[in-house]
Each structure stands twice: as C-alpha cells, then as structure tokens.
N, C-alpha and C positions, 0 to 999 in steps of 0.2 A: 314227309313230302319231299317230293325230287323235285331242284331244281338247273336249269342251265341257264347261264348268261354268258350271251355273244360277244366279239369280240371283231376287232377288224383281225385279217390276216396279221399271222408275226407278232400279236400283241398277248396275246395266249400266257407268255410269262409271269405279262407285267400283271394281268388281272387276276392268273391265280395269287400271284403275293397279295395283292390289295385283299383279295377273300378271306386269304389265311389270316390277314394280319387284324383284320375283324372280326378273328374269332369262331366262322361261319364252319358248320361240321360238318367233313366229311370234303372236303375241300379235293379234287383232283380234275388236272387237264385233260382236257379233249379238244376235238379237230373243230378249229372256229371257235372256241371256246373253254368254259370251265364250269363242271358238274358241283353243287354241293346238295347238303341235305337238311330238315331241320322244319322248324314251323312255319307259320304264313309271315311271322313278325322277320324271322331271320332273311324272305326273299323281301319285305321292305327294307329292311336295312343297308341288303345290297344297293338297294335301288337309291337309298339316301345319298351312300357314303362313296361307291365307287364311280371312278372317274374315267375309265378306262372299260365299262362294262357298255355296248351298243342298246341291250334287251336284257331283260330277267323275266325266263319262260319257267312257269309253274307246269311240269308235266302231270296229266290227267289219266293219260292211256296209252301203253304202246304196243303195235298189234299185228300182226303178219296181211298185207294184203296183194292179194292174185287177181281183184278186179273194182271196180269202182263202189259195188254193191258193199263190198267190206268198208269202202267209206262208212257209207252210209248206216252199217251197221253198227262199227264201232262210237258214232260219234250219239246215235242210239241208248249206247246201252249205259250212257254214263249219265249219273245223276248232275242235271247241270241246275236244283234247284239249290245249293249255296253260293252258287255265282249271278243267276241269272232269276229276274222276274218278268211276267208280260210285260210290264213298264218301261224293262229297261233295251236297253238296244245291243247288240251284236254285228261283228264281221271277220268271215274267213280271209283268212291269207294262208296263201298255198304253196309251198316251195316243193323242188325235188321232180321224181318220175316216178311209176311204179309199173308193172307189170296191167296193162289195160287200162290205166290212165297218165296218157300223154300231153295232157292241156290242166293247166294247175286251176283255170278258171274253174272251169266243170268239177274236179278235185272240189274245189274250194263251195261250190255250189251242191255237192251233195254230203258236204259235211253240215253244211244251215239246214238243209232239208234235216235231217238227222235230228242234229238239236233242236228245231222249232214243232218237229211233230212228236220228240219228248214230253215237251213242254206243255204243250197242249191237250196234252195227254194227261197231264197231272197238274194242270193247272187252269183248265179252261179256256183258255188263251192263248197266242204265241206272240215273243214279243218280236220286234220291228228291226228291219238291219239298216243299221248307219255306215257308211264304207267310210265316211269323212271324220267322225268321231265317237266312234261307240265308246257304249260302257264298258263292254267285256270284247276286248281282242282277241281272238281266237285264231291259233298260227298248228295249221299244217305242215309237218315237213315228212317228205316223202324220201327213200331211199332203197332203192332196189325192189326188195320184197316186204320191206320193215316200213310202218309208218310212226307218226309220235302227234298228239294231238296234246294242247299243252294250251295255259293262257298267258298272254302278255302282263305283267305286273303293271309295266310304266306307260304302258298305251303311244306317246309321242317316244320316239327314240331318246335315251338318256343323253345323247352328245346334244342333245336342242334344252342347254343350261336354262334357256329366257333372255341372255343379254345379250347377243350376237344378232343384231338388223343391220348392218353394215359389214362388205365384205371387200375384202380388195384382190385381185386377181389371183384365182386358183388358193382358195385358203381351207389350213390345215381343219377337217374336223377336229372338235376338244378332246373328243376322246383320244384320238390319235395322239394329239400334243401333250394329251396327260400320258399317255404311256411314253413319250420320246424320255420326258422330264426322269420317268419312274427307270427305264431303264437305261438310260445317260448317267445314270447315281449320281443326278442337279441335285446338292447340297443346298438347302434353302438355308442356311445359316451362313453361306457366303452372297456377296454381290453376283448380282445375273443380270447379262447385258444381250439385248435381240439388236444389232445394227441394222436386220431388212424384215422390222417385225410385221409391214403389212398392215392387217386389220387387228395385231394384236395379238394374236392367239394363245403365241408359246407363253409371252411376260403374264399375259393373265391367268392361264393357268397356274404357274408359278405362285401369281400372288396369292391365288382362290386355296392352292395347295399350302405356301407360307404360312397361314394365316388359320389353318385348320376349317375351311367356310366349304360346310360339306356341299356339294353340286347340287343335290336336291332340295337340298334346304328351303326352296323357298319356291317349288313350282309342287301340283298337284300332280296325284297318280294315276291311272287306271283302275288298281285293289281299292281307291278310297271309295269306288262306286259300286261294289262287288255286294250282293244280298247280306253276305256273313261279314261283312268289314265292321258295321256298328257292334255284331255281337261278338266276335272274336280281336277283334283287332284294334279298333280306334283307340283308346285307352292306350295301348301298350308303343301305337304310333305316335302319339300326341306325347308320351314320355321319350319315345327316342329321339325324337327330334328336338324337346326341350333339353335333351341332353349334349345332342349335335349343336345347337347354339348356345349352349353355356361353354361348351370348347373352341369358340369362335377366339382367337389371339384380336385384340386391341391396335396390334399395329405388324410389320415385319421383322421379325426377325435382321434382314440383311435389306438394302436398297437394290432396287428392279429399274431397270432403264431401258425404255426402249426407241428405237428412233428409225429413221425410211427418212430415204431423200424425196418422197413423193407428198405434196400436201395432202391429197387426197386419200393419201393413206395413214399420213398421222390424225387427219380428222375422221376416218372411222374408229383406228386405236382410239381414240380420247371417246367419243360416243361408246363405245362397246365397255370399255374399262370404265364408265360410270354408269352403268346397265348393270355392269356384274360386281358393283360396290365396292371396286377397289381404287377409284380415281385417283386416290390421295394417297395413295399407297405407290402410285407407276412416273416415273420420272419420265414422262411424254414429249420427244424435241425431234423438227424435222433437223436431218444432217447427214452432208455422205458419210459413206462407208469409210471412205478414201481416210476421212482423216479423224480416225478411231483411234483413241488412248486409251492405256489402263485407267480404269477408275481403282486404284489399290492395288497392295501388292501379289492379292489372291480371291481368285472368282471365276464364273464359268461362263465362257461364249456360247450362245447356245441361236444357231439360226436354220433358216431352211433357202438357199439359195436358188437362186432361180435355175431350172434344169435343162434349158433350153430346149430348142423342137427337134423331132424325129433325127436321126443317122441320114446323111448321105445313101441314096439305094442308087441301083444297078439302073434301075429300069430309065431314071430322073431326068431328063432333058439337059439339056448344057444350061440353059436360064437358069432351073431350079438349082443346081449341083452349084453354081457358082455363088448364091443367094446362102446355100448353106452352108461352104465354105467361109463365104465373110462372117455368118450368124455364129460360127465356130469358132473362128480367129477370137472373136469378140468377147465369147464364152470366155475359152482359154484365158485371155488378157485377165479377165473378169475375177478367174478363179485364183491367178496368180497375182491378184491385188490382195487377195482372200488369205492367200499364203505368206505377204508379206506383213499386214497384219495379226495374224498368229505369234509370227517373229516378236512382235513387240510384246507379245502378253507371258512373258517367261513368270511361271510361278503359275499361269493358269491352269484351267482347261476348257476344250471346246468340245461341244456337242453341234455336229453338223447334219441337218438330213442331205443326201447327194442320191440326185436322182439321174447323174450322171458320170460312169468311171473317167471323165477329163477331171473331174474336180479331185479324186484319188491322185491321179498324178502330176495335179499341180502341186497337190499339199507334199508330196515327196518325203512322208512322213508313214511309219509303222500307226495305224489305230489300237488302243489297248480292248476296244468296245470295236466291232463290225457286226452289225446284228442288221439282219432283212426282216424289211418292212411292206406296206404295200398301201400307197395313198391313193385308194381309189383303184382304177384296176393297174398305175403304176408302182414297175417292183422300186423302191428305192432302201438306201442304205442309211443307216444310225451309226452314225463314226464319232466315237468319241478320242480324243487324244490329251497328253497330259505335256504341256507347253514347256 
C-alpha cells in the first residue's frame, strides 16, 4: 500500500527522519510532505508515533483526468467495500483544480456520487455522508491533469493531541513546535527553558517528546472504524500501542521550565500541560523575560518571540506610519533585550523562531541552524545559535 503524510511547509525534513527512524519502508520526500510504503499496521503507526505528520493518506487510485465525469468514474471503479458499509458514513474533501473542474465542491460531490452508487450497487444500500465526522474520510487532491483519491487514517488532524483548550495569542500548532524541537537538534537530556512560552506549546512538546509519550497514544483514529480494521488490524494496533506505553519514561530526562510575564497565559500553560500529562514534569512560573538566568551551565533557549505587525508601506497615511514607527522602536528595544540575555547563557544554545529580520540583527550573531519555516501562511525563520 502507498502512503503520504502531510506536513506543514518547510517541515518536510523533520517528518521524513521521524518516518525513517520508525522503521516505515520505503521512506522518501515530496512537495508537502513524505511518501512511504507498507501495510495498513505501518500507516497506523505513523499515525501513533509521528509528531510532526498533519494527515496520513492511504492512496486508493491515481488517475488522469480531463473532465469532471472522470471523477466520477474513477471513484467508481474502486472497491470501497473494505472500507465502507451502508452503516457507516463518509465525506469528500476536495483539494487542487483540474482541467473542467474548477470548484472542489462539485469535485468533491461527484466523487460521493461515485462511491455511494458503488455501493449500492453491491450492497443494497448506500451509506450516509457526515461532513462533521465521518467514518471514512475521503480526500481528493486534484493536480493539473493528474488526480489521487486516497483515505484519511486519522480522520481529525494529528496536530489536535486532545490537550490543547486553551490558547494564548497566535499559538504554535504541535506539529509545527515538534518539528522546531526536531530540527533545532533540542537535546532532551539537557535543561530547556521557553521564557514567552504562552499557552505552552514548545515546553510540552518537549516534555511529551522527553518522556517517549507517543502523541497518539491516547486519542482514537479514523482506520479504527474502517470495515477491515477488526479483521486485519485491531490485534496488531492493540499490540502497538501496548508497546508505545510500555516506552512511556517515568519521569525526564533533563528539567523543562517555562514561564510568560502574562497571568493568563501561565494559566493556559498549567491547564494544557495537565491535559497532556506532563504537569509534574513542567516547572510553570509567571516572570519577565527581563530577568532571565542560567539555570546551569548547559541547556537550550528555545522561544517563538513575538513578530510584530505588518512593515511600514508607501501608501500609509502619516497616523498609521508614525503608529508603526513607535510599534518598531519598541520591537527593536524588545529584540535587543532578547540579545542581551543570550549574553548571559555562554555554554548554551538557543533555538528562536523570528518571524522578523529586525530580530537577525538585533542578535548580531552568525545562526549555525537558518532553516524556513511557514506558521500558517507566515514565512518565518528557525535560528538556532551556539551561545
């Protein structure tokens, strides 16, 4: 079986190593993501163990099409009775364009027609489409003349752990913060300190990664509702998983600290980080930035600083221009607070996302790490430095 699992932009590295390093066959990158190959157990696995994977799509069919009717054919001809029965529910989602189909709705509307007059076809019945939580997810992606019709394993996106109800302004998806971690090379056997961690994000990852506590671990799938999951799979899920919590670590490795001069955002940290089972594990204290010390003589800063708003434009009125002149100064100040705390961390290193070049030249320092990233549709940067 082929499969692919998504990725945010820029993260594409970090998930093929996670693939590789789980053994998964046939392991190689592509655009958005990374191709492997193998049985229905190996795309759970994925689905268990990786932290950095958005989707793991089971492709079904991939097919040339020149007009909508090819939808419709292809989605047709494929036996969808080990996935699907009258009972259970379905929904397309549509990505891409093709040659005579320019609306993903309609796409997506005559690939159900397809599969449910299959089905009915061979089963007497068709079953029922849930847009809000089917059984079986069914993802169209459309490209030029090429389409790919594939199922969703995880049904809710893997970055939605279960512990994250509280969020404080503009906060990192986990996936994303687990790829910063993966490819920042955060040493979890050193001290790791977030001074603006927010709602938590980076430190919990951190600890969930520490501590070997795979992400899936403890939320259901999409495949667990799948026709053939009782007879081919369950058994062989129920062993992986007992396996993924018998590698569960007892305690950390190194101490995780995280702190925000904001109350309201150490009290999402503390709710999130005892959602995701590592409360006793995260050293939780409101504090500025300002007056930040080593904790030891080696460990890694690891923050996402605030990136402030839009550039100065041409067009701006004198009000607005002057508004962001002061919003800059301020930044600046901010960033070269950032810099002088660095100073003090000799023997460290720091891993910074900077979604802004003012923050590059406040640090007035070489990164040995500059890797592009993209949080959401901002491009921002992964700078790691060795203090």
């Amino acid at each position: 079986m082929k499969f692919f699992a998504t990725c945010s932009k820029g993260t594409e590295g970090a998930l093929r190593q996670e693939l590789a390093a789980l053994k998964l066959p046939a392991v190689r990158g592509g655009r958005g993501g990374v191709h492997f190959e193998g049985k229905l157990e190996h795309g759970a696995k994925a689905c268990l163990h990786s932290r950095t994977a958005m989707r793991v799509l089971l492709e079904l069919a991939a097919f040339p099409v020149s007009g909508a009717e090819d939808l419709y054919e292809a989605a047709h001809a494929i036996d969808w009775t080990p996935w699907l029965t009258e009972k259970t529910t379905l929904a397309v989602e549509a990505t891409g364009l093709a040659p005579g189909v320019t609306h993903t709705g309609f796409a997506a509307l005559k690939v159900k027609d397809g599969v449910v007059d299959q089905l009915r076809e061979k089963l007497g019945a068709r079953p029922d489409v849930d847009s809000r939580n089917p059984d079986v997810p069914i993802v169209l992606h459309l490209d030029g003349g090429q389409g790919t019709l594939s199922l969703d394993l995880a049904g809710e996106p893997l970055h939605k752990r279960g512990w994250r109800t509280t969020t404080s302004v503009a906060p990192l998806k986990e996936t994303l913060a687990a790829a910063v971690l993966l490819l920042g090379r955060i040493d979890t056997g050193l001290p790791f300190v977030d001074p603006l961690c927010g709602s938590g994000t980076l430190a919990i990852e951190q600890a969930l990664r520490a501590r070997c506590i795979a992400p899936g671990l403890d939320r259901s799938f999409a495949f667990q509702r799948w026709t053939c999951y009782r007879d081919e799979l369950q058994s062989r899920w129920d062993k992986l998983r007992g396996q993924a919590r018998a590698a569960v670590l007892p305690s950390l490795p190194a101490p995780i600290f995280a702190s925000d001069f904001h109350p309201k955002a150490i009290d999402a940290c503390r709710r999130n980080a005892h959602l995701a089972g590592v409360a006793g594990d995260l050293v939780i204290e409101q504090a500025n930035v300002r007056d930040l010390q080593p904790r030891g003589e080696a460990g890694t800063l690891c923050m996402n600083p605030p990136y402030g708003e839009r550039l100065i434009a041409e067009e701006d009125g004198p009000e607005a221009r002057s508004a962001a002149r002061t919003q800059e100064r301020k930044l600046v100040g901010f960033y070269r607070l950032l810099a002088e705390l660095l100073e003090r961390h000799d023997g460290w290193s720091a891993v910074l996302l900077s979604g802004n070049p003012l923050l590059q030249q406040a640090l007035s320092r070489k990164a040995e790490i500059d890797h592009r990233l993209w949080n959401g549709p901002l491009e921002i940067h992964l700078l790691r430095y060795r203090l």
